[in-house]
C-alpha positions in Angstrom: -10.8 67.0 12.1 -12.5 63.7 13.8 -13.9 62.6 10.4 -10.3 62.8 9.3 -8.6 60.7 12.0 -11.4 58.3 11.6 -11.0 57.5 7.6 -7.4 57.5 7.9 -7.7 55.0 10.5 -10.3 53.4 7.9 -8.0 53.3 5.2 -5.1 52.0 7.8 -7.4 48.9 8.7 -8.0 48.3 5.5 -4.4 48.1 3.9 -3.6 46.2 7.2 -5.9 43.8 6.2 -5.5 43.5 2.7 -1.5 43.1 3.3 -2.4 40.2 6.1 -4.3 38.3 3.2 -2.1 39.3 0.4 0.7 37.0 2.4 -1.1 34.5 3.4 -2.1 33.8 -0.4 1.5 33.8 -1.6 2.8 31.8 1.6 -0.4 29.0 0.3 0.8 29.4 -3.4 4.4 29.3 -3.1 3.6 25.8 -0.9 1.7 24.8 -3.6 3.8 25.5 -6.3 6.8 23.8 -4.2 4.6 20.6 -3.5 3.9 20.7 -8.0 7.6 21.0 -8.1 8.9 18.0 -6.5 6.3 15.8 -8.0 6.8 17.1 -11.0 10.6 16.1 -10.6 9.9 12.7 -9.4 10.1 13.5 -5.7 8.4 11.0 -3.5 8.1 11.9 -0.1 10.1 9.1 2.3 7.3 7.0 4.1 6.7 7.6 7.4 8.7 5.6 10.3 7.4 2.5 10.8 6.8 1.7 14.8 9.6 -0.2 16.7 8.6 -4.1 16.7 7.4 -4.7 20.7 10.3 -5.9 22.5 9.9 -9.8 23.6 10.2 -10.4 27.4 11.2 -13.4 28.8 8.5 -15.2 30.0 9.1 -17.7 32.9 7.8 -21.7 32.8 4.8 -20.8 34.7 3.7 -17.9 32.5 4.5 -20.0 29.4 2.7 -23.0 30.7 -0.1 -20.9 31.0 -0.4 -19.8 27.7 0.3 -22.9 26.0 -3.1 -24.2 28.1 -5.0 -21.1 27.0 -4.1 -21.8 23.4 -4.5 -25.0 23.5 -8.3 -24.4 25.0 -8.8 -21.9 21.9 -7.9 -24.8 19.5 -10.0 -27.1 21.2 -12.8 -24.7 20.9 -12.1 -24.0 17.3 -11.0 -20.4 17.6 -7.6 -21.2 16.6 -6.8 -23.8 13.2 -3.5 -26.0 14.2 -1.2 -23.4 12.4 -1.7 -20.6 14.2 -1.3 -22.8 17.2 1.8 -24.3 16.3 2.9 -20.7 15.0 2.1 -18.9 18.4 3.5 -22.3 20.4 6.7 -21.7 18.5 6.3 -18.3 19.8 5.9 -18.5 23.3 8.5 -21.5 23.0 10.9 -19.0 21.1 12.2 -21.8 18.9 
């Protein structure tokens, strides 16, 4: 009797398995067949959101002050050509 119970719990793990894998290959297939679908019918996916734009605080005359010096000290030192300063003075200047 033992040998019994122990191949019919054989055979149970088994078809357990075999039914685990069976459905996990037609969930994959039917995804894939799905994706072939749509691009077959011209679907495009929509492109992802693009990020919010950083919201602008108000700087005050100090702070902008500041940065116009700093800028101005990258130009000087060549880091900056004279239009990106004037684009980042107009900017910081919000005009």
């Amino acid at each position: 009797m033992p040998g019994l119970i122990r191949g019919i719990a054989r055979t149970a793990a088994i078809a357990g398995t075999a039914t685990a894998v069976s459905n996990r290959v037609s969930r994959r297939q039917a995804g894939r067949w799905a994706a072939q679908g749509a691009e077959q019918q011209g679907f495009v996916p929509p492109p992802p959101p693009q990020p919010a734009p950083p919201i602008a605080t108000p700087m005050d005359s100090g702070a902008r002050l500041d940065e116009l010096e700093r800028l101005g000290a990258l130009q000087a030192q060549g880091v900056l050509s004279p239009s990106e300063f004037a684009a980042e003075k107009a900017r910081i200047l919000g005009s």
